[in-house]
Every structure is written in C-alpha cells, then in structure tokens.
N, C-alpha and C positions, 0 to 999 in steps of 0.2 A: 067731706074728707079733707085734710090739712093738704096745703100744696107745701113742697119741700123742691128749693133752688138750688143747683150744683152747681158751682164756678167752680173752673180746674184752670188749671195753669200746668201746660203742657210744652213749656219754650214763649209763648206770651199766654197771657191771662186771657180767658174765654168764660163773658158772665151767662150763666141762663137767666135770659129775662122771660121765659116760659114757664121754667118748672115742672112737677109730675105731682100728682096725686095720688097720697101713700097714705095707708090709714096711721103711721106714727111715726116718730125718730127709728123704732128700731130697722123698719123697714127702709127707710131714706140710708141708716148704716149700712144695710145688706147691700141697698141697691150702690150704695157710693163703693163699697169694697170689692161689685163685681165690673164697673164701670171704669178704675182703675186698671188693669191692667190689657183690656179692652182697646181702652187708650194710649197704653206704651207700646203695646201692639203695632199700631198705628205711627206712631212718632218717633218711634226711636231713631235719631240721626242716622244717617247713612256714616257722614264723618265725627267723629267724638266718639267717644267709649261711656263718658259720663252722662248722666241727665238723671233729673229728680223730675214725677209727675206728683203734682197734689189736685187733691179737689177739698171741696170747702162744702160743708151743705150749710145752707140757712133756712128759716122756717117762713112763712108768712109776714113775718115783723120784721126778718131781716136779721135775726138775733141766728150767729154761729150757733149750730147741734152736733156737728160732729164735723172732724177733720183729718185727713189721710195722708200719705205719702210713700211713693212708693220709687225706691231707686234703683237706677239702670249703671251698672257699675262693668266694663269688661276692660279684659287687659290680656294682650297682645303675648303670646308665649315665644319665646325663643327655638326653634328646631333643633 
C-alpha cells in the first residue's frame, strides 16, 4: 500500500516524516480534507480573527498530490 505525507502549516510548517498508508491519492484527499479542519479546531489563535490552515499531501517520491486550504476569517460586530 503507497504511503501518503501530510505537511500542514498551521502558524509554522509541521513536515510528516512518518506518513500513513492509504490505498490511493483519492483517499490521502478524503483523509487531508477531514484533517483540516480538525486542525483549525485546535489552532485557532485566541488573539487574531485571521489565520489560513493548509496541508500539502505528497506521495512516496515526494512529488505534491493534492493541496488544501482552509481559512478562518471573523470579525468583531458592533452592539
């Protein structure tokens, strides 16, 4: 079964030098698209309203298969 690398970058870049074993790209997509938000979960500043989470998958070679991004946008209402 092909190993698939996710490096995200969530306020600094975090490489997987482990990886997970997935029988294809389409499943490395599923698993990167539930994995993001998992992650904003987790990070979203306390201070700042902005922040962009990406992750990166790459396959065995290293060669990009797919790439995400997913942004955190709030804004402060007036009373």
């Amino acid at each position: 079964m092909p190993r698939y690398f996710f490096d995200v970058r969530a306020g600094g870049p975090e490489f997987d030098d482990t990886g997970t074993e997935l029988s294809g790209p389409d499943d490395a997509r599923q698993k990167a698209k539930r994995l993001l938000p998992d992650i904003a979960r987790e990070n979203i500043p306390e201070e700042g309203d902005h922040h962009t989470f990406a992750v990166m998958v790459k396959d065995e070679n290293g060669h990009p298969v797919y790439s995400a991004t997913l942004t955190f946008a709030g804004l402060r209402l007036p009373r």
